[in-house]
Biotite code that builds the C-alpha atoms (Angstrom):
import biotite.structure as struc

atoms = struc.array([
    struc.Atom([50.223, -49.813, -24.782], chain_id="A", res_id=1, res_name="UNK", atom_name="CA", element="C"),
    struc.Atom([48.141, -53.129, -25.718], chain_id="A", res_id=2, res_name="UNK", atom_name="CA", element="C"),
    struc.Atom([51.156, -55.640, -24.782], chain_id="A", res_id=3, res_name="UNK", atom_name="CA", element="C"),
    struc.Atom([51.758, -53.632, -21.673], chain_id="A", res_id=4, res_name="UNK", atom_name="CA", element="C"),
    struc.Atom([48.228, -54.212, -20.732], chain_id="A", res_id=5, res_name="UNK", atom_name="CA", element="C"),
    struc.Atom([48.644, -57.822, -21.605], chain_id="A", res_id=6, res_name="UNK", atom_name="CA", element="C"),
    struc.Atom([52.052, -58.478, -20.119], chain_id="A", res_id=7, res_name="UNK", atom_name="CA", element="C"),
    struc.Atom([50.105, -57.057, -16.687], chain_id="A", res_id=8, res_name="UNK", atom_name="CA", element="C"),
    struc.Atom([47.270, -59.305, -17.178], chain_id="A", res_id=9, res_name="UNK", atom_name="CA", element="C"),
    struc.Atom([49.036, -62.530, -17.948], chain_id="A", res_id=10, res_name="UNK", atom_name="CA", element="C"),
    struc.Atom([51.541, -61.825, -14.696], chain_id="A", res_id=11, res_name="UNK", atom_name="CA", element="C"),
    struc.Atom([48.610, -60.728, -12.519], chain_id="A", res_id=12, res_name="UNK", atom_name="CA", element="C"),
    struc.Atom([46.733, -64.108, -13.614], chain_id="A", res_id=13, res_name="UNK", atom_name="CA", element="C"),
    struc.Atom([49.608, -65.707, -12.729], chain_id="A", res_id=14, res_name="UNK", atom_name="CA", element="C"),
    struc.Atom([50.252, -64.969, -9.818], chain_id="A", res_id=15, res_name="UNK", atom_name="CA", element="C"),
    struc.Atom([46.609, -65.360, -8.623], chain_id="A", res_id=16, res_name="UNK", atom_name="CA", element="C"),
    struc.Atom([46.929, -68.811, -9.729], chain_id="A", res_id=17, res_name="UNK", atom_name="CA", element="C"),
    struc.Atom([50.229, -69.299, -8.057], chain_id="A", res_id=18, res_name="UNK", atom_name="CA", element="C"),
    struc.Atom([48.652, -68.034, -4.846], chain_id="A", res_id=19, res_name="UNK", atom_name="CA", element="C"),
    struc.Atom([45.691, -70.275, -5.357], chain_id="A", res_id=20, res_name="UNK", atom_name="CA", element="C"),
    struc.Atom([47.872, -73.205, -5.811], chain_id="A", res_id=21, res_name="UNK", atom_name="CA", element="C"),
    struc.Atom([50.281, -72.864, -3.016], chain_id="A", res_id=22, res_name="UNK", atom_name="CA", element="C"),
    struc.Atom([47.158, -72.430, -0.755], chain_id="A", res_id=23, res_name="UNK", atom_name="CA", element="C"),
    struc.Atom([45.995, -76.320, -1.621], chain_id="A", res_id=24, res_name="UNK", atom_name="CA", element="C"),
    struc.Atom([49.106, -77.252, -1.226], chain_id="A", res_id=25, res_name="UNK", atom_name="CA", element="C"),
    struc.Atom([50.376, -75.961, 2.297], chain_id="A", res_id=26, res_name="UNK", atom_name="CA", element="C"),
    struc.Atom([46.679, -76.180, 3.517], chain_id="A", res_id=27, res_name="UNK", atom_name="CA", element="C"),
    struc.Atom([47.018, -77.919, 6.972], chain_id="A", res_id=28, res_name="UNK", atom_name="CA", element="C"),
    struc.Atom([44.020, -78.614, 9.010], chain_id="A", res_id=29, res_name="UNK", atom_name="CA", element="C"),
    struc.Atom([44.189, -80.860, 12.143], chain_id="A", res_id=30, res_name="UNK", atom_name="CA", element="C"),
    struc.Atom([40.305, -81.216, 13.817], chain_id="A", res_id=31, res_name="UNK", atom_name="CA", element="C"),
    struc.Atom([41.263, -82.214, 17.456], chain_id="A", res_id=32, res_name="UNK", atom_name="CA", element="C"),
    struc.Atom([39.697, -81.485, 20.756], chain_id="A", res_id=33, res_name="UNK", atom_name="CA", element="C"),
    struc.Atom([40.799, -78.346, 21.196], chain_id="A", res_id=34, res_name="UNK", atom_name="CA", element="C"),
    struc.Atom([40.274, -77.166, 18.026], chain_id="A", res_id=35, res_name="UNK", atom_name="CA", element="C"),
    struc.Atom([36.435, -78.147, 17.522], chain_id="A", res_id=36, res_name="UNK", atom_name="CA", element="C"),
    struc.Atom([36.383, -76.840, 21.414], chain_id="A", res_id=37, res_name="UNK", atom_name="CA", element="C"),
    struc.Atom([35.127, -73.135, 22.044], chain_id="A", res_id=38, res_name="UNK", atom_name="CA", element="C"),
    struc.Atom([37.978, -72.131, 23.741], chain_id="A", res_id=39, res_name="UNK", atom_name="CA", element="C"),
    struc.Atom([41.628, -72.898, 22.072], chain_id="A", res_id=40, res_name="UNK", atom_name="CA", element="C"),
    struc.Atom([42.765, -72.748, 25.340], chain_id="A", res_id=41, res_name="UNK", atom_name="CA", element="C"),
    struc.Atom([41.843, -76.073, 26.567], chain_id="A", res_id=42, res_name="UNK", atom_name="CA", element="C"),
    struc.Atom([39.382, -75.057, 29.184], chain_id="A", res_id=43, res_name="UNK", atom_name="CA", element="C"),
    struc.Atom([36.344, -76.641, 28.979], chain_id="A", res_id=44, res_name="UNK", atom_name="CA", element="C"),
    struc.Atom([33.353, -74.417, 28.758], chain_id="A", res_id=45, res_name="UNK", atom_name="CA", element="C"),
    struc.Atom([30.912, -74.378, 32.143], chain_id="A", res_id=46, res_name="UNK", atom_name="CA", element="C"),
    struc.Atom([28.049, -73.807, 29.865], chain_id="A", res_id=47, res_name="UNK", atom_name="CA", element="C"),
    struc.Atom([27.002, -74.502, 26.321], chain_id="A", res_id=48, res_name="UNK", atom_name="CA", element="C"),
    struc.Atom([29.417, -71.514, 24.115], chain_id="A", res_id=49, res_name="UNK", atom_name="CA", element="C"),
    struc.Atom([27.251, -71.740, 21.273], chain_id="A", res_id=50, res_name="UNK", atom_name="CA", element="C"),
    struc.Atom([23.910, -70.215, 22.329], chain_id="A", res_id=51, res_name="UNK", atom_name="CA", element="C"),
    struc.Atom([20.890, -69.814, 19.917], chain_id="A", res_id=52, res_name="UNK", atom_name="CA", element="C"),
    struc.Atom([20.676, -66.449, 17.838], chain_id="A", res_id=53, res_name="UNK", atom_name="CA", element="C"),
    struc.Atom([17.511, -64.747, 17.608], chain_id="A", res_id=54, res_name="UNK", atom_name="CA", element="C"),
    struc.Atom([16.770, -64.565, 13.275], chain_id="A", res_id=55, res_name="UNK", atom_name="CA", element="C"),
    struc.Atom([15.316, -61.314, 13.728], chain_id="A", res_id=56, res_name="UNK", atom_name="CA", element="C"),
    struc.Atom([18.628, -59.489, 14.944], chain_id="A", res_id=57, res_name="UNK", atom_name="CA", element="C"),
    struc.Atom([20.524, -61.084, 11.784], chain_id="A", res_id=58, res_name="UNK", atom_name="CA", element="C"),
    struc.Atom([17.808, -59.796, 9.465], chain_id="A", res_id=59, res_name="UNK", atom_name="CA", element="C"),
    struc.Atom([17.905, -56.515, 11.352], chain_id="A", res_id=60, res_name="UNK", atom_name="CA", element="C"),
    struc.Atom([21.855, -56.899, 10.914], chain_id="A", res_id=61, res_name="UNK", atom_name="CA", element="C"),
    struc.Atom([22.200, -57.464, 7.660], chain_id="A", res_id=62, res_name="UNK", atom_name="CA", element="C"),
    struc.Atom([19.912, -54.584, 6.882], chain_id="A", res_id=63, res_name="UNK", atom_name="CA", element="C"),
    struc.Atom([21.926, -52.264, 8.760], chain_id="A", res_id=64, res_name="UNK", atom_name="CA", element="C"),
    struc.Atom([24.485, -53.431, 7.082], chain_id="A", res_id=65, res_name="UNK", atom_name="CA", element="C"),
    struc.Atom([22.769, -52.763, 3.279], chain_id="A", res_id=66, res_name="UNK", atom_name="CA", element="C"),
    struc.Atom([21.733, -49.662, 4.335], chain_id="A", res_id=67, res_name="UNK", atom_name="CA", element="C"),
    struc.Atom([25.187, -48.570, 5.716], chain_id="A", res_id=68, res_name="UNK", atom_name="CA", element="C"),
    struc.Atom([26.875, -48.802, 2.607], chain_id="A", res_id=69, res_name="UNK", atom_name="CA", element="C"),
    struc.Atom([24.649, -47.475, 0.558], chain_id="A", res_id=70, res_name="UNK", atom_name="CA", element="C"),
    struc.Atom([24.967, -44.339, 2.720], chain_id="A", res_id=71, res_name="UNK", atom_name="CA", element="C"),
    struc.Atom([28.984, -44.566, 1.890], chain_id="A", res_id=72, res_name="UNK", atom_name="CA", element="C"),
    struc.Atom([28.006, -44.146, -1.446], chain_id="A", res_id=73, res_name="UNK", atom_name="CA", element="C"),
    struc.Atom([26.049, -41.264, -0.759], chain_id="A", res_id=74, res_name="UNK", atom_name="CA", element="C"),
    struc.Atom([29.495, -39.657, -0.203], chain_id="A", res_id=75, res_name="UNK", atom_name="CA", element="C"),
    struc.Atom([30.816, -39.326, -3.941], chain_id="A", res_id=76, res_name="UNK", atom_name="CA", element="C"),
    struc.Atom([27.623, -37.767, -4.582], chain_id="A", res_id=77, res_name="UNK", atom_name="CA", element="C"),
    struc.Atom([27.687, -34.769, -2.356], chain_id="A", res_id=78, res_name="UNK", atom_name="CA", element="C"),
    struc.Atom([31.591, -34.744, -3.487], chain_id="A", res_id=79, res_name="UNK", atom_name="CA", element="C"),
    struc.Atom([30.604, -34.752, -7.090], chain_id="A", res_id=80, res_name="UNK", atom_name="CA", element="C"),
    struc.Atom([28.001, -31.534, -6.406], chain_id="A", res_id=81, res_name="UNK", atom_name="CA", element="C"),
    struc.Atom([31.335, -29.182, -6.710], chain_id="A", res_id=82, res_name="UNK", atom_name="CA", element="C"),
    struc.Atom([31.869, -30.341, -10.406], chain_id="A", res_id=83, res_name="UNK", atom_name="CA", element="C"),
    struc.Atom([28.585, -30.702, -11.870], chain_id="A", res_id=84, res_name="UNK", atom_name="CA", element="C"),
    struc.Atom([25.223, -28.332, -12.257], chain_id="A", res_id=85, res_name="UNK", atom_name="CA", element="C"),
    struc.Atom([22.875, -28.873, -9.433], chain_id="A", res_id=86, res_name="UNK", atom_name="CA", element="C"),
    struc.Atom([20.542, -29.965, -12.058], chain_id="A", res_id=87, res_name="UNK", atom_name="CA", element="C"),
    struc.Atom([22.106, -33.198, -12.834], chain_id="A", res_id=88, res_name="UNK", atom_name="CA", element="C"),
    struc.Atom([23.273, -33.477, -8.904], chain_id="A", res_id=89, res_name="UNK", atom_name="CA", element="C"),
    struc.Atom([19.878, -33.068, -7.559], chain_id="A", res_id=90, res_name="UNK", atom_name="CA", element="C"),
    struc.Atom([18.191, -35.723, -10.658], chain_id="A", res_id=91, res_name="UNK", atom_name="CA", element="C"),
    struc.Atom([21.427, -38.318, -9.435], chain_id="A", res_id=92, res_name="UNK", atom_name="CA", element="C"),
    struc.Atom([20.963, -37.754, -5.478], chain_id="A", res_id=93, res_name="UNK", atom_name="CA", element="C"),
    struc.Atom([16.973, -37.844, -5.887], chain_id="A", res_id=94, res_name="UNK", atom_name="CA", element="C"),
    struc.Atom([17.166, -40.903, -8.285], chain_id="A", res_id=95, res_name="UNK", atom_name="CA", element="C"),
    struc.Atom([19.572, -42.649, -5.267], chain_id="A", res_id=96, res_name="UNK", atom_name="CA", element="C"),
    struc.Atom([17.053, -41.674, -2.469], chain_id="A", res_id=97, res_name="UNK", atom_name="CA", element="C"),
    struc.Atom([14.381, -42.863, -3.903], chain_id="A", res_id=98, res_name="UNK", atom_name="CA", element="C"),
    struc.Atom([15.987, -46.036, -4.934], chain_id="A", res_id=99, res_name="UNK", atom_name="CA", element="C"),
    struc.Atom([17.129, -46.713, -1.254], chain_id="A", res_id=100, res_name="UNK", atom_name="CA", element="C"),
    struc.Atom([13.551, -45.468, -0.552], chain_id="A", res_id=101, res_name="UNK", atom_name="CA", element="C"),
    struc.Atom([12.211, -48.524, -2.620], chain_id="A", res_id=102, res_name="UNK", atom_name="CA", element="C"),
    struc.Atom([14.842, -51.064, -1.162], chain_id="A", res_id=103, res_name="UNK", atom_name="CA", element="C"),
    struc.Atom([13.184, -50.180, 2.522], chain_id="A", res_id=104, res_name="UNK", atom_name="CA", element="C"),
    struc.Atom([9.818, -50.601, 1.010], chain_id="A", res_id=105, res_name="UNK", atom_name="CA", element="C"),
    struc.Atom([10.573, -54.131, -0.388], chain_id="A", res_id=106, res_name="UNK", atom_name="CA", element="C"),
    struc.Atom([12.291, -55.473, 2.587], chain_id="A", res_id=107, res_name="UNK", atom_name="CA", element="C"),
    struc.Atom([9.101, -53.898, 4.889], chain_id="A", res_id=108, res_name="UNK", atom_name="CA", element="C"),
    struc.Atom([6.883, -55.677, 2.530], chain_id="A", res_id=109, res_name="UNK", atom_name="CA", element="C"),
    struc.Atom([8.938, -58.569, 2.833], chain_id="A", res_id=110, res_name="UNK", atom_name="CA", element="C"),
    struc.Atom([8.369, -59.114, 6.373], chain_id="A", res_id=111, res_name="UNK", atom_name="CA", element="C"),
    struc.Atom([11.497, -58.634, 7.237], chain_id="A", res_id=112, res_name="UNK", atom_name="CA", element="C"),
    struc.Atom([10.983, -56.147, 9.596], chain_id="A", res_id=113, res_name="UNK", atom_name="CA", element="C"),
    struc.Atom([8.445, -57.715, 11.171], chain_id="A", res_id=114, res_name="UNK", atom_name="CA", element="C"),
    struc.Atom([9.486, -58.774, 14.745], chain_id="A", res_id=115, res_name="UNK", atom_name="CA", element="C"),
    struc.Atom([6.225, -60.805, 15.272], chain_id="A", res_id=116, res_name="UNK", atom_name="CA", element="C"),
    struc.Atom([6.902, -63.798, 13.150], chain_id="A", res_id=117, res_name="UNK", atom_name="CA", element="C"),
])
């Protein structure tokens, strides 16, 4: 079982360098005009393409983001209620709330919900 584990390891490490390696090597990058335009197209852009971006929607984002994933993981949670006791499901899925909870807390504290600065 151990040099079956190890035989997978070594040819997985392998092959990640091998991947890594072959990426340096055929790496081909050309900055030209059209590249470092906008638009790959060639048309030049009427207007400035690469407006300012307001910090409070990519805090906001980012958030959202945090927040939204945690919530994926409420999933295995409620899944797991069917094979435990609902003591140890309610301690787990309180003890995640209120962790989340805290997270909000911090980040409100934090100013980063704060639209005013």
């Amino acid at each position: 079982m151990l040099s079956i584990s190890l035989s997978t390891a070594l040819i997985t490490l392998i092959m990640i360098i091998l991947v890594m390696v072959l990426n340096l090597i055929s790496k081909k990058t050309f900055m030209d005009r059209e590249k470092s335009s906008p638009f790959e197209c060639g048309f030049d852009p009427k207007t400035s393409a690469r407006l300012p971006f307001s910090i409070q929607f990519f805090l906001i984002a980012v958030i959202f983001v945090i927040f939204d994933v945690e919530i994926a993981l409420l999933i295995p949670i409620i899944k797991s209620m069917m094979s435990s006791n609902t003591i140890s499901f309610s301690f787990m899925s309180s003890a995640f709330i209120i962790i989340l909870i805290m997270g909000l807390i911090h980040e409100w504290k934090q100013g980063a919900l704060n639209w005013k600065n």
